[in-house]
VEXDONU-489198 format. One record per residue (C-alpha): residue in one letter; x, y, z. Coordinates in nm, 4 decimals. Layout:
VEXDONU-489198
r->A&c1->X&c2->Y&c3->Z
...
//
This chain:
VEXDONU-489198
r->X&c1->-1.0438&c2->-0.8442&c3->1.7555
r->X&c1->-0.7393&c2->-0.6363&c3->1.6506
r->X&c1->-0.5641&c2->-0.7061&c3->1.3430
r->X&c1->-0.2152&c2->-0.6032&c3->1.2485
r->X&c1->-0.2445&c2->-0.3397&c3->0.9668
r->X&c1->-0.0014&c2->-0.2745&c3->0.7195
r->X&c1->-0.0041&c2->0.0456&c3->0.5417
r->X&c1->0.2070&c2->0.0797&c3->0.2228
r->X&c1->0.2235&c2->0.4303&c3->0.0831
r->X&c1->0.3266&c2->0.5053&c3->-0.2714
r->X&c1->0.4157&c2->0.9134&c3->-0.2715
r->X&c1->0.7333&c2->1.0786&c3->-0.2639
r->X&c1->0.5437&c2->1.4205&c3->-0.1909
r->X&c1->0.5699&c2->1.5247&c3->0.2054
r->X&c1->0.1879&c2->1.5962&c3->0.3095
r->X&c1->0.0303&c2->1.5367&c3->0.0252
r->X&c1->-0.3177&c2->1.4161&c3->-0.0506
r->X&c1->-0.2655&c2->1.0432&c3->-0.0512
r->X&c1->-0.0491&c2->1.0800&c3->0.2624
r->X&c1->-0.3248&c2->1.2618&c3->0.4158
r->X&c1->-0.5573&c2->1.0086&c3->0.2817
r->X&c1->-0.3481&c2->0.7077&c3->0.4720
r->X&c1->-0.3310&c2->0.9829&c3->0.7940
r->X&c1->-0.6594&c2->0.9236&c3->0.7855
r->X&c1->-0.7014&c2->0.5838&c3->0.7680
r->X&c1->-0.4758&c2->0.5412&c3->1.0413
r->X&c1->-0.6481&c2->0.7117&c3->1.2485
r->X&c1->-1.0182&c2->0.5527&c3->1.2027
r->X&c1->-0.7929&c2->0.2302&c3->1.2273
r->X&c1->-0.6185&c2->0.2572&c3->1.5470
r->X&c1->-0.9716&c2->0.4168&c3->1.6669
r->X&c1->-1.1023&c2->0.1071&c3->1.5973
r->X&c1->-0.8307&c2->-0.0530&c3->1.8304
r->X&c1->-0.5926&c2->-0.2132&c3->1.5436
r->X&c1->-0.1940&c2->-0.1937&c3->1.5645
r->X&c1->-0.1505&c2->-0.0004&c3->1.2329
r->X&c1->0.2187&c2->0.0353&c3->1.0874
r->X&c1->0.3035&c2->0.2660&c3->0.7914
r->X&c1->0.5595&c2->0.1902&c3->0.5037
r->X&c1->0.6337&c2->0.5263&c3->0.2906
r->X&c1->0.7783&c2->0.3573&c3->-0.0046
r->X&c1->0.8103&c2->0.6832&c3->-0.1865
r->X&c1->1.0423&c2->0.7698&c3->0.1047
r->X&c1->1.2644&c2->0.4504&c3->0.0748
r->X&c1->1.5436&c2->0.3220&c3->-0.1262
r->X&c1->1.3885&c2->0.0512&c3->-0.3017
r->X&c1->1.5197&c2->-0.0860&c3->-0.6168
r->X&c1->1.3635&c2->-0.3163&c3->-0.8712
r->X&c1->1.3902&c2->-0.6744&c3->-0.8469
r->X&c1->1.6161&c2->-0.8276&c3->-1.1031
r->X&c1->1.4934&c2->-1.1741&c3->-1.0758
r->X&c1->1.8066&c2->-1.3260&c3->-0.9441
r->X&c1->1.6469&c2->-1.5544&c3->-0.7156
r->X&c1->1.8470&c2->-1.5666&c3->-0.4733
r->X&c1->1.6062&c2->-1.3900&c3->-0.2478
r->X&c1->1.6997&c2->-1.4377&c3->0.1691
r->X&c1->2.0043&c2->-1.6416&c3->0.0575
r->X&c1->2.2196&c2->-1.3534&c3->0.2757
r->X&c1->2.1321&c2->-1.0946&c3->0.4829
r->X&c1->1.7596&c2->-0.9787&c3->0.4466
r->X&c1->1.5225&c2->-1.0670&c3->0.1804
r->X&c1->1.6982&c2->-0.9249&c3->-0.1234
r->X&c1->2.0976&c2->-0.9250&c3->-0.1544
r->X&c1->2.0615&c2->-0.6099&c3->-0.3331
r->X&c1->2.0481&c2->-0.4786&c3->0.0736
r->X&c1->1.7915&c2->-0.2120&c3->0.0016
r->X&c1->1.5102&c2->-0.0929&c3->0.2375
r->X&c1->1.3009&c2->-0.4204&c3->0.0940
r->X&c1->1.4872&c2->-0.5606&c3->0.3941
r->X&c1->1.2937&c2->-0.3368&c3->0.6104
r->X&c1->0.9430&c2->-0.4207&c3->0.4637
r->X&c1->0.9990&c2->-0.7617&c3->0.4237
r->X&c1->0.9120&c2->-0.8742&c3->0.8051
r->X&c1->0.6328&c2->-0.5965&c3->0.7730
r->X&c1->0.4832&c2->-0.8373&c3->0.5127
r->X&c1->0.5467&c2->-1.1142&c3->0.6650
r->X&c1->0.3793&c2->-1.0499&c3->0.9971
r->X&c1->0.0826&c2->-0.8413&c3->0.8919
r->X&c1->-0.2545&c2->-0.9697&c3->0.8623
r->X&c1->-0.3653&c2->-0.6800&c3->0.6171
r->X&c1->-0.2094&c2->-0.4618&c3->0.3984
r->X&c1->-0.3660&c2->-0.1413&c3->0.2710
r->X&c1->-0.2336&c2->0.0107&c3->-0.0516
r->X&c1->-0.2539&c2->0.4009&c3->-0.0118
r->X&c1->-0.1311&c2->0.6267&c3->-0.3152
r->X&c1->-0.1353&c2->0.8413&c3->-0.5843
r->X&c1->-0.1877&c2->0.7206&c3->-0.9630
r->X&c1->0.1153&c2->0.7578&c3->-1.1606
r->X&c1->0.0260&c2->0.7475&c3->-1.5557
r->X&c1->-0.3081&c2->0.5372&c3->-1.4462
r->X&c1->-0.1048&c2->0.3034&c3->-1.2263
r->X&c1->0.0659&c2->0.2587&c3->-0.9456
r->X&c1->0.4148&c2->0.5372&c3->-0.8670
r->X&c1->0.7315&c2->0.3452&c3->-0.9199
r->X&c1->0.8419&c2->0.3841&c3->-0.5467
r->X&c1->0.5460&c2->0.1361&c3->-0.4481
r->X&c1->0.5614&c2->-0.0753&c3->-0.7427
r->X&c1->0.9489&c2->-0.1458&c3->-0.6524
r->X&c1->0.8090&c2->-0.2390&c3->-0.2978
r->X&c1->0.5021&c2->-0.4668&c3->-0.4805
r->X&c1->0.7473&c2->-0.6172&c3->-0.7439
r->X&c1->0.9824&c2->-0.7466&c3->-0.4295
r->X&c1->0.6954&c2->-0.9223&c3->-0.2943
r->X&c1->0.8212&c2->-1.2307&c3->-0.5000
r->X&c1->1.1014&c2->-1.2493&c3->-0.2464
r->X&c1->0.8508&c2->-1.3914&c3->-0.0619
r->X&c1->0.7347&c2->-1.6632&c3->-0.2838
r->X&c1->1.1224&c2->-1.7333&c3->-0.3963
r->X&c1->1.2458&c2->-1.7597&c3->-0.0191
r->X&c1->0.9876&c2->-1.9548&c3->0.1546
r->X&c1->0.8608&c2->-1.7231&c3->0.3550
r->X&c1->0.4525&c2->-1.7094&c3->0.3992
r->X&c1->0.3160&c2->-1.3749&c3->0.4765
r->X&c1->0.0092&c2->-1.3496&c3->0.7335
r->X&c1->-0.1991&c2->-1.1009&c3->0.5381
r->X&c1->-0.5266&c2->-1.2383&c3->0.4188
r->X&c1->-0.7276&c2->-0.8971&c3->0.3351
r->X&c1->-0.6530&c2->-0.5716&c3->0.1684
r->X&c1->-0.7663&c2->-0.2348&c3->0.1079
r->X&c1->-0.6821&c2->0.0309&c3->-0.1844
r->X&c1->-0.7017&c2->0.3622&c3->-0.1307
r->X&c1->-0.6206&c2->0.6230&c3->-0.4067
r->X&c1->-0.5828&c2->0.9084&c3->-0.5476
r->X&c1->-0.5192&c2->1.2076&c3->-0.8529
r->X&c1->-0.5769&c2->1.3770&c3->-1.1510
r->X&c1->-0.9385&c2->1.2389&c3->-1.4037
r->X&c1->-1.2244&c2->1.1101&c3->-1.3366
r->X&c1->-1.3164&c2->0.7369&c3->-1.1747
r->X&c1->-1.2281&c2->0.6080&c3->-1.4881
r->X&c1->-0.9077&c2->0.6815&c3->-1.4982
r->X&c1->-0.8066&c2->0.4596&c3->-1.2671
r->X&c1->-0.9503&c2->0.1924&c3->-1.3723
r->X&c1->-0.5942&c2->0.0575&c3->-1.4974
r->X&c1->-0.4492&c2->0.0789&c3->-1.1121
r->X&c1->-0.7716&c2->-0.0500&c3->-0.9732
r->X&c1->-0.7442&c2->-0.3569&c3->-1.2090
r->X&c1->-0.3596&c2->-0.4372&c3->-1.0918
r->X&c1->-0.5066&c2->-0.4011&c3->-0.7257
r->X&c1->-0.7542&c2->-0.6679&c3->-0.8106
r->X&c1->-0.5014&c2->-0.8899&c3->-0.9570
r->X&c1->-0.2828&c2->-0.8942&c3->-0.6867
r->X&c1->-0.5430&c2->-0.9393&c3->-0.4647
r->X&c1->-0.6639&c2->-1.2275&c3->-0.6687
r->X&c1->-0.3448&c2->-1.3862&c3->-0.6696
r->X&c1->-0.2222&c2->-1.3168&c3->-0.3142
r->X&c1->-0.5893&c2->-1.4656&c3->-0.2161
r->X&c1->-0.6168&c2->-1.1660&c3->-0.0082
r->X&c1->-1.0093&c2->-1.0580&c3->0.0910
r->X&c1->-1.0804&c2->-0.7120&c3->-0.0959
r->X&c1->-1.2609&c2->-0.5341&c3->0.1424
r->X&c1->-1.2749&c2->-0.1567&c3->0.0080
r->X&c1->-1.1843&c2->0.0433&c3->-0.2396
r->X&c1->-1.1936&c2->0.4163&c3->-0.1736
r->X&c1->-1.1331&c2->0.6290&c3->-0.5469
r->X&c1->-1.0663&c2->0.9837&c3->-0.4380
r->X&c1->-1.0615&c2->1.1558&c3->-0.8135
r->X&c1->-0.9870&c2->1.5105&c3->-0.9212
r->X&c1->-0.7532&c2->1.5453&c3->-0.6658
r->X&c1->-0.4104&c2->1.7024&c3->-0.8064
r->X&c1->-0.2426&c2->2.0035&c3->-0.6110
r->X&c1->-0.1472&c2->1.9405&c3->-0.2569
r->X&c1->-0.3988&c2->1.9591&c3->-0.0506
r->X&c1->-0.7567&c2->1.9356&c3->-0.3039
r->X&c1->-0.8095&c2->1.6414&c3->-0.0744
r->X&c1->-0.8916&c2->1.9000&c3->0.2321
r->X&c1->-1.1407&c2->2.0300&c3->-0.0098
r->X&c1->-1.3581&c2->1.6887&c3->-0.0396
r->X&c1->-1.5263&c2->1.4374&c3->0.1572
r->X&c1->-1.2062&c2->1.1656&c3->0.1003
r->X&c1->-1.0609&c2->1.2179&c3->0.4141
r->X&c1->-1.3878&c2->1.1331&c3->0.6296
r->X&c1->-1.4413&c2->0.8510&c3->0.4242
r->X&c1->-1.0754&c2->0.7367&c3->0.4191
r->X&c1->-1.1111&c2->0.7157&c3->0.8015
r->X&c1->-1.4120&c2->0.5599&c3->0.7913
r->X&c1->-1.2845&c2->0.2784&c3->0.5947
r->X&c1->-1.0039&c2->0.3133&c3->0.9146
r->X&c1->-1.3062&c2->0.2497&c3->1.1575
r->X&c1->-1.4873&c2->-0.0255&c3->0.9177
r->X&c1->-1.2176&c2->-0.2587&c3->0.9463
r->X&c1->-1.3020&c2->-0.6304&c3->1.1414
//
């Protein structure tokens, strides 16, 4: 059965390791026969919500008419969403949390989003505990969303452009692709 896949990346860095990582992905994905659509965040004009509320009251999801508008419908008519970034500080870079944050649009405006599972896949400087702060806030929103978790790929150590190509991330990135029900 083919699912809708949505894949949010959080990087502003052109062909860099997580955007390799969520190349890879995509590719055990649509192997796997699922419609796959990327989001580059990091490449978008996104700006924070300001809790105005008055979320789809004009044109788009936020009247602030930033590229939310564009990932809105993305949201909204996936059926899983797969996180795919660096870590920023041990969390998530600002360019996808301004994406995450606008998910409230959601709540505020009515509108029910299909997704019912999610994946994390990330990336960066430390060790595995390091991100133990982003991999929390994944499981949070998961929790809350009441999406299924169903991976969590940790690709540490990874800092210059392309480290990845020097591990086994990017097989198992696509693997997790392939996995997918």
């Amino acid at each position: 059965m083919s699912k809708k896949i949505l894949v949010l990346t959080g990087s502003p860095r052109k062909d860099g390791n997580s955007e390799l990582l969520a190349e890879a992905f995509i590719k055990g994905a649509e192997t796997a026969g699922h419609k796959v659509t990327k989001f580059e965040c990091g490449h978008k004009n996104i700006k924070p919500c300001i809790a105005c509320n008055a979320c789809y009251s004009k044109d788009g999801a936020c009247v602030l008419g930033d590229d939310f508008n564009e990932l809105a419908p993305l949201l909204e008519h996936s059926e899983m969403i797969v996180l795919v970034t660096p870590m920023y500080w041990f969390t998530f870079p600002a360019q996808l949390k301004a994406g995450l944050d606008k998910m409230y649009a959601l709540l505020i405006g009515g509108h029910q989003s299909l997704i019912q599972e999610s994946m994390l896949v990330v990336c960066g400087e430390g060790g595995e505990s390091d991100f133990e702060g982003l991999v929390k806030t994944y499981q949070m929103i998961a929790r809350y969303q009441k999406w299924k978790e169903s991976g969590i790929l940790v690709a540490p150590a990874v800092l210059e452009k392309g480290d990845i190509l020097k591990t086994d991330f990017l097989e198992k990135a696509e693997q997790m692709g392939r996995a997918v029900k």
